[in-house]
C-alpha positions in Angstrom: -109.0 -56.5 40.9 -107.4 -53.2 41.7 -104.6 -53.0 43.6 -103.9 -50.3 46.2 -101.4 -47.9 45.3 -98.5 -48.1 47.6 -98.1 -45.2 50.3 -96.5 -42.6 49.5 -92.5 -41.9 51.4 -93.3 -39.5 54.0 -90.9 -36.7 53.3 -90.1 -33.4 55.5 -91.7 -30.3 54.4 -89.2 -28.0 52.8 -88.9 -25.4 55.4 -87.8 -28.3 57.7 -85.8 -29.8 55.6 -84.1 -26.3 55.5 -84.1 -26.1 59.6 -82.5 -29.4 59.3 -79.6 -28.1 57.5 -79.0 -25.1 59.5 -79.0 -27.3 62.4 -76.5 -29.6 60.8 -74.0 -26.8 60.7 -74.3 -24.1 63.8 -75.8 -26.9 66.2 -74.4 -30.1 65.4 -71.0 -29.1 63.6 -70.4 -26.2 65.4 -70.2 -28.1 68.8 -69.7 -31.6 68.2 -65.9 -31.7 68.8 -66.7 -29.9 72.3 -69.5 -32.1 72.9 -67.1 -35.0 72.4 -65.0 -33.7 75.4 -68.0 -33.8 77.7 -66.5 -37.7 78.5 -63.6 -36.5 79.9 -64.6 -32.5 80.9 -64.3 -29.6 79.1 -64.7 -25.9 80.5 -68.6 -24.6 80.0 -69.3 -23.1 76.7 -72.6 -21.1 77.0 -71.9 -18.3 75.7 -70.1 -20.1 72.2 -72.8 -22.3 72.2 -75.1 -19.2 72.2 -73.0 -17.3 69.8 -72.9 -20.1 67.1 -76.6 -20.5 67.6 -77.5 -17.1 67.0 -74.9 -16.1 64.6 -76.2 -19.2 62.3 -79.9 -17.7 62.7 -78.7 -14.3 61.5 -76.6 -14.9 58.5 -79.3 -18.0 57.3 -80.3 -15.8 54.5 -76.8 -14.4 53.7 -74.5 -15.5 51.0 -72.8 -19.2 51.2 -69.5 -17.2 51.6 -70.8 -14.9 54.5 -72.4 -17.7 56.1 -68.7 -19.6 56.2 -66.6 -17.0 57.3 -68.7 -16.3 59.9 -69.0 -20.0 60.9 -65.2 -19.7 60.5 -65.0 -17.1 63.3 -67.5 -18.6 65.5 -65.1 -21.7 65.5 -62.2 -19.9 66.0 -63.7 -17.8 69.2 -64.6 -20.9 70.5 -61.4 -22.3 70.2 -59.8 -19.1 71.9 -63.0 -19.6 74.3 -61.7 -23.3 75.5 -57.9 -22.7 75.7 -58.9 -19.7 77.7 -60.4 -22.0 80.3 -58.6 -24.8 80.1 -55.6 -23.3 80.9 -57.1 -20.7 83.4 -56.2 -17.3 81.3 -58.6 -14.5 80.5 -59.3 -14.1 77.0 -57.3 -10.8 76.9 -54.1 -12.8 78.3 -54.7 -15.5 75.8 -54.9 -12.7 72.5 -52.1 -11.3 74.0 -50.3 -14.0 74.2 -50.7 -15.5 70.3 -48.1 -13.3 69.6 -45.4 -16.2 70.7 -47.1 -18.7 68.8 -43.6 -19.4 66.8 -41.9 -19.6 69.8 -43.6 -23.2 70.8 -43.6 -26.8 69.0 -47.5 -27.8 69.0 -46.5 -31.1 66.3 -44.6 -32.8 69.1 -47.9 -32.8 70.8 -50.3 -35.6 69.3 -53.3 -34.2 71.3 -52.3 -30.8 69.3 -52.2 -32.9 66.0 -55.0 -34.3 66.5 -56.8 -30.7 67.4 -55.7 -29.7 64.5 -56.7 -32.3 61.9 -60.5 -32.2 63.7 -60.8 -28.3 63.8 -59.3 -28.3 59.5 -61.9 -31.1 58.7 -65.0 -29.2 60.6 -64.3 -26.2 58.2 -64.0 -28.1 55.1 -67.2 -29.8 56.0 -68.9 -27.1 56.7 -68.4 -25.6 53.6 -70.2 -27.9 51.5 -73.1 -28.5 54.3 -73.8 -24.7 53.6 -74.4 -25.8 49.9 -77.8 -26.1 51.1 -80.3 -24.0 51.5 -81.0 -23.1 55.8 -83.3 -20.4 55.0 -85.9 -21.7 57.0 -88.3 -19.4 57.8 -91.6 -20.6 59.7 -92.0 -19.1 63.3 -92.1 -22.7 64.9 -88.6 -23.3 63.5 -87.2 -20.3 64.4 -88.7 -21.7 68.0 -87.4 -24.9 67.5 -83.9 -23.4 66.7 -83.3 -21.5 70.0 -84.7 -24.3 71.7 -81.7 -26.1 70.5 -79.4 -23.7 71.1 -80.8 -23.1 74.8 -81.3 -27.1 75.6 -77.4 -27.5 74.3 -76.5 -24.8 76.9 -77.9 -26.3 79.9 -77.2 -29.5 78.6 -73.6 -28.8 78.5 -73.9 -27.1 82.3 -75.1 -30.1 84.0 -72.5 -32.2 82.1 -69.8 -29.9 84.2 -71.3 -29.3 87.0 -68.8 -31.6 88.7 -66.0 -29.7 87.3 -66.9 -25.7 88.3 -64.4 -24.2 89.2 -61.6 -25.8 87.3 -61.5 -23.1 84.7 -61.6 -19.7 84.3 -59.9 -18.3 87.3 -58.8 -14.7 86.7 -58.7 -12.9 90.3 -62.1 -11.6 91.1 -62.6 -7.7 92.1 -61.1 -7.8 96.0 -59.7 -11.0 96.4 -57.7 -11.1 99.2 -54.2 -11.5 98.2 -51.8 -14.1 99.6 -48.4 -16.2 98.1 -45.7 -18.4 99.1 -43.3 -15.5 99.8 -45.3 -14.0 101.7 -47.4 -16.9 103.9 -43.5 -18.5 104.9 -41.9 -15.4 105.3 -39.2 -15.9 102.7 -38.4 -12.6 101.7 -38.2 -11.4 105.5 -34.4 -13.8 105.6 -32.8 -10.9 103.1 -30.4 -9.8 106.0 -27.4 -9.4 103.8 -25.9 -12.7 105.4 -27.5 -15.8 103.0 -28.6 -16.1 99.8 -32.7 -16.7 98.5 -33.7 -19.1 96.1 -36.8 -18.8 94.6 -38.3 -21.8 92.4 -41.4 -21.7 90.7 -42.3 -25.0 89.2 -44.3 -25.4 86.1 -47.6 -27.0 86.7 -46.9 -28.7 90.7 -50.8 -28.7 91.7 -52.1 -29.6 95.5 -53.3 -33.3 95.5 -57.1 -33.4 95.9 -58.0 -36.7 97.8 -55.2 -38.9 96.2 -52.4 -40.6 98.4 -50.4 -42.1 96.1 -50.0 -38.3 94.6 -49.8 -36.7 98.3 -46.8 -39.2 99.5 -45.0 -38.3 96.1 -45.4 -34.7 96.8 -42.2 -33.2 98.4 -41.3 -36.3 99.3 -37.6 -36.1 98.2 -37.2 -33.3 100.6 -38.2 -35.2 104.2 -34.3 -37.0 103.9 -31.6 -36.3 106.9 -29.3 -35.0 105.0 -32.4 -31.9 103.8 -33.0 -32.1 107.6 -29.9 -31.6 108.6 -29.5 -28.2 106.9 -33.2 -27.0 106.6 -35.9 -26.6 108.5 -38.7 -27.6 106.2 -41.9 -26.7 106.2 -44.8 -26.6 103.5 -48.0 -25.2 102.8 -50.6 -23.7 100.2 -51.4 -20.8 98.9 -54.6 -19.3 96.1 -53.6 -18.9 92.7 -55.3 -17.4 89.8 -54.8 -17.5 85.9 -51.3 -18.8 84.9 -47.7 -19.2 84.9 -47.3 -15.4 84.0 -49.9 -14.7 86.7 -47.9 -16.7 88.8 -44.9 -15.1 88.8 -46.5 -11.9 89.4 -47.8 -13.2 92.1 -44.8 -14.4 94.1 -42.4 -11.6 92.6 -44.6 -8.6 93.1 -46.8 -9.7 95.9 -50.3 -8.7 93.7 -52.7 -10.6 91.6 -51.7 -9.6 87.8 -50.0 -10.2 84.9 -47.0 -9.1 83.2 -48.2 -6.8 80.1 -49.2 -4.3 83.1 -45.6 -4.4 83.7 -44.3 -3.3 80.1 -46.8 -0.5 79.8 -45.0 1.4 82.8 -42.1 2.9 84.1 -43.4 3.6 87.1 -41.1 2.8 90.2 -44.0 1.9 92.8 -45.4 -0.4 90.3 -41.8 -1.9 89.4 -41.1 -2.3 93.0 -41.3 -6.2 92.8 -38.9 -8.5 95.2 -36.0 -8.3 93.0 -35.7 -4.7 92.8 -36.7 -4.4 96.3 -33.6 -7.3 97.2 -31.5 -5.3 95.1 -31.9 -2.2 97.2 -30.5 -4.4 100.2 -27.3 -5.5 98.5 -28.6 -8.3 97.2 -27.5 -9.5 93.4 -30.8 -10.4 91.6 -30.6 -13.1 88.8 -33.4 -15.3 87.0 -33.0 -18.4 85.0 -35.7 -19.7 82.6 -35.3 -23.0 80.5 -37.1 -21.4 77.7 -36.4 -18.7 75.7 -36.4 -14.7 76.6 -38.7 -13.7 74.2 -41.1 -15.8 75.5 -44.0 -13.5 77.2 -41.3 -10.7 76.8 -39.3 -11.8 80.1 -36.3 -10.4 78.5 -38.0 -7.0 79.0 -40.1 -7.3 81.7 -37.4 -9.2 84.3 -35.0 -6.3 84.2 -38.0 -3.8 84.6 -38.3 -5.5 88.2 -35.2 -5.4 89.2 -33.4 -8.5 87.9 -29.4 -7.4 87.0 -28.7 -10.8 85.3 -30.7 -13.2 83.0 -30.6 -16.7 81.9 -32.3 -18.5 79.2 -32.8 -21.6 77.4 -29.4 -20.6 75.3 -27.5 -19.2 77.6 -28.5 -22.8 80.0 -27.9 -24.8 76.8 -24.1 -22.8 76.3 -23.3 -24.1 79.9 -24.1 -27.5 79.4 -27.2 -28.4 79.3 -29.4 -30.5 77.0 -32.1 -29.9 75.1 -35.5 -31.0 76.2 -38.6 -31.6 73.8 -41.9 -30.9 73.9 -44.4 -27.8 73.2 -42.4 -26.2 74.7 -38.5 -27.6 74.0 -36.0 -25.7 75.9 -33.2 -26.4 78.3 -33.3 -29.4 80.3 -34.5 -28.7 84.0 -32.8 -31.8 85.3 -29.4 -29.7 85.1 -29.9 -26.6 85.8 -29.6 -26.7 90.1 -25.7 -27.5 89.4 -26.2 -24.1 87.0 -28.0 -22.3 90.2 -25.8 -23.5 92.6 -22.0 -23.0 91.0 -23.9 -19.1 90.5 -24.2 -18.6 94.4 -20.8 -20.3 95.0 -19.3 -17.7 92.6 -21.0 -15.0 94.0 -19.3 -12.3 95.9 -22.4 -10.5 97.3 -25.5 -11.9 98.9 -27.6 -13.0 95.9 -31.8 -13.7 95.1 -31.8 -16.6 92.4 -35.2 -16.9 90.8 -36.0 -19.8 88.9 -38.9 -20.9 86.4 -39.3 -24.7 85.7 -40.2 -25.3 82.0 -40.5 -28.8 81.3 -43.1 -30.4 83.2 -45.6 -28.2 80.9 -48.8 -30.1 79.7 -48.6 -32.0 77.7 -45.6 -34.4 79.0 -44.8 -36.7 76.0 -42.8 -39.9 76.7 -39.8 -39.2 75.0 -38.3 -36.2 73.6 -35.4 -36.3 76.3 -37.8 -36.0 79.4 -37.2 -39.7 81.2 -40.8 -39.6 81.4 -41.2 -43.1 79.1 -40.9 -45.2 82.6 -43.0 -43.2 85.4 -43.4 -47.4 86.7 -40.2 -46.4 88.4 -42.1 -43.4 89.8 -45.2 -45.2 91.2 -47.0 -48.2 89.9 -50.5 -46.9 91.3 -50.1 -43.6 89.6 -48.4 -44.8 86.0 -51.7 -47.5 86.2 -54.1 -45.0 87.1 -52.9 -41.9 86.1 -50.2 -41.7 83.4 -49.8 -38.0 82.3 -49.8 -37.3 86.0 -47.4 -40.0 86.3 -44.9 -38.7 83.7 -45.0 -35.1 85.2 -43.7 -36.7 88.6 -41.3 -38.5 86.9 -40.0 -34.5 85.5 -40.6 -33.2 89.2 -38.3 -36.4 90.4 -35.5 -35.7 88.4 -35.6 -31.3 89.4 -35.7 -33.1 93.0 -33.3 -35.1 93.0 -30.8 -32.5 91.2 -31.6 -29.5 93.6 -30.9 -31.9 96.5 -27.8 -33.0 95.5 -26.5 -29.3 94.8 -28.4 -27.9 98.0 -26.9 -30.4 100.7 -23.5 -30.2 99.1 -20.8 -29.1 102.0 -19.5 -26.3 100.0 -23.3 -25.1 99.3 -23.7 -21.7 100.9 -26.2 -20.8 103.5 -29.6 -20.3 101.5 -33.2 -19.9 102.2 -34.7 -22.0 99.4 -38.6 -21.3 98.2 -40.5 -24.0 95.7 -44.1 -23.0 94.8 -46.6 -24.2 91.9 -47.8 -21.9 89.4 -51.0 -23.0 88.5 -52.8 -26.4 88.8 -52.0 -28.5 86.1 -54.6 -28.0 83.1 -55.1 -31.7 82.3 -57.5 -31.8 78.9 -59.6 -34.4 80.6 -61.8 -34.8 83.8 -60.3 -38.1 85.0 -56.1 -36.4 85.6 -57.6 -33.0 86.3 -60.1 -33.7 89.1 -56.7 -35.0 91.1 -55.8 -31.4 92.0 -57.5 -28.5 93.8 -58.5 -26.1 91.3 -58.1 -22.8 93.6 -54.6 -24.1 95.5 -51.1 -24.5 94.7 -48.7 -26.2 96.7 -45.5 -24.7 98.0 -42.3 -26.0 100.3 -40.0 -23.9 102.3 -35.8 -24.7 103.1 -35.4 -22.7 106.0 -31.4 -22.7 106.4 -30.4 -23.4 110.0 -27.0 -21.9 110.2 -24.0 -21.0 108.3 -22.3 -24.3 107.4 -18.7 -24.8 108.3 -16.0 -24.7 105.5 -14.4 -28.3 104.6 
């Protein structure tokens, strides 16, 4: 009796088996940490979803070293590609601004660690998965290949559909322009008799249809004793791109950024609120709890009109501590006492600017913040929402400090301005779907009269 000869191990053909590998690196590889983010939302990535695709199908054929450094690049766009949208800059603002890279602390940052390790292993992986051959070179692969590069496309649109909107927000041809300054008529109180304060604080988003966040919101600020002295009243305004944007924004009145800034002397362009105050009588400072070099404010604040700068050192030399964090710098906490001994000393009618640092994403739990115990904060939101939760346990603290220096009896009469910057850029859908993603919040201290010595 003859026995049947087993069947034989069905095995790919070898052009497959090639399209298989070339798959495995600019399809699979290329994307997969992005992909991962799609559970928690991620800013759309057609076009370096395209560009990996298509780049892979071109350099198939190349040399093993050519086909890694351009895999190489293709991660590193799409890298550039998501911080761009995540934290609402235009690529051009983000190349410009990896100049200050050694200016920030991304290790005390375990998300940043964490980016890191994944990103290192990908290119190490990918260079031995481009030991094999992907030369494929049958017509229905090459099909097959950009129908995988086009179904990962729209796959990854639907899965942030939800989310449009949330990224990429540089200020579209013609947009209207509107800020905080000049929607509650702040600047329009420079009458040579009170000061201005102007407070622009890192990150403070608009609630999107979350109480617990809402009630927390200004809340500080609806006391007798802020009564008493201010008429208060709040609202919100557009924003576009970020903190840099931002400040263009409410100190120049124009959608922009600063570089435009450094690359003129022009007075009608320099003409910003400061200068502008200045020209009044007014004695222009800024305070920042992180350092001048940072986005070149040490250049471009006097180019505005700003007579007097401090930074994190200068903060630090008066007394304040040192905050951690991505970006570790003075401690915001204690700087109002700073602001407010400035206007008592002041012998002219003064504009005080101030930029919040610390509440910056991401909030750690230490590191000097008193963000470990948001409970204190709000149950609902340290449950629900930590990292939301510690950044109101930062915007508690600035609170708290600026009211006790701004209902003082020996505080001078000031007009006092807060306004967000940008919505905060949580990494994941579940924090960032809590905040409008075109609005930013802002609260105005209308003084009421002079106040009375004693």
């Amino acid at each position: 009796m003859t026995l049947a000869a087993p069947p034989k191990a069905h095995r790919f053909s070898p052009d497959f088996t090639k399209f298989i590998n070339w798959a495995l690196v600019w399809i699979v590889l290329a994307n997969i940490p992005f992909m991962a983010m799609w559970m928690v939302g991620a800013p759309p990535r057609a076009i370096p979803i395209a560009l990996a695709g298509f780049a892979g199908l071109i350099v198939k054929r190349m040399p093993r070293l050519v086909q890694w450094l351009t895999f190489a690049s293709v991660m590193i766009y799409s890298l550039l590609s998501f911080v761009s949208g995540l934290f609402s800059l235009t690529m051009d603002s983000l190349l410009y601004s990896l100049q200050f890279f050694a200016e920030i602390k991304p290790s005390d940052s375990i998300e940043y660690i964490a980016a890191g390790v994944v990103v290192i292993g990908i290119l190490i992986g990918s260079w031995f998965l481009l030991k094999r051959d992907t030369n494929f070179s049958k017509p229905l692969h090459i099909i097959l290949g950009g129908a995988l590069i086009f179904g990962l496309v729209g796959a990854d649109a639907a899965v942030g559909e939800s989310m449009r909107g949330h990224y990429f927000r540089p200020a579209p041809a013609g947009a209207a322009f509107e800020s905080a300054v000049t929607k509650s008529g702040f600047a329009a109180r420079a009458d040579g008799k009170r000061n201005l304060v102007l407070i622009i604080v890192e990150s403070l988003g608009v609630p999107k249809n979350n109480k617990a966040m809402s009630d927390k919101l200004f809340a500080k600020y609806k006391s007798s004793a802020v009564k008493a002295r201010y008429d208060v009243s709040q609202g919100t305004s557009f924003y576009y791109n970020s903190t840099t944007a931002g400040e263009m924004r409410e100190l120049c009145g124009r959608w922009g950024d600063y570089y435009e800034l450094l690359k003129t002397d022009n007075p009608a362009v320099l003409n910003c609120l400061p200068a502008q105050l200045a020209k009044k009588g007014y004695a222009t400072q800024a305070m920042h709890s992180f350092k001048g070099p940072f986005f070149k404010r040490e250049t471009w604040y006097p180019k505005i009109g700003f007579q007097k700068r401090e930074f994190a050192i200068d903060l630090e030399e008066r007394g304040a501590e040192k905050c951690g964090g991505v970006f570790a710098g003075a401690c915001d906490r204690q700087v109002p006492k700073m602001l407010a001994d400035n206007l008592k000393r002041a012998t002219q009618p003064t504009f005080q600017y101030w930029l919040t640092l610390n509440s910056h994403l991401p909030v750690p739990t230490e590191l000097n913040l008193h963000s470990g115990n948001c409970e204190d904060v709000s149950i609902e939101l340290a449950r629900d929402y930590p990292m939301i939760c510690r950044q109101f346990a930062i915007f508690d603290d600035i609170d708290q400090a600026l009211i006790k220096e701004i209902t003082a009896k020996d505080f001078p009469e000031t007009d006092i301005l807060l306004v967000g910057d940008h919505m905060p850029p949580f990494f994941d859908r579940h924090h960032r779907s809590q905040f409008d993603p075109e609005r930013v919040p802002w609260l105005y201290l209308k003084a009421k009269r002079s106040q009375p010595e004693g």
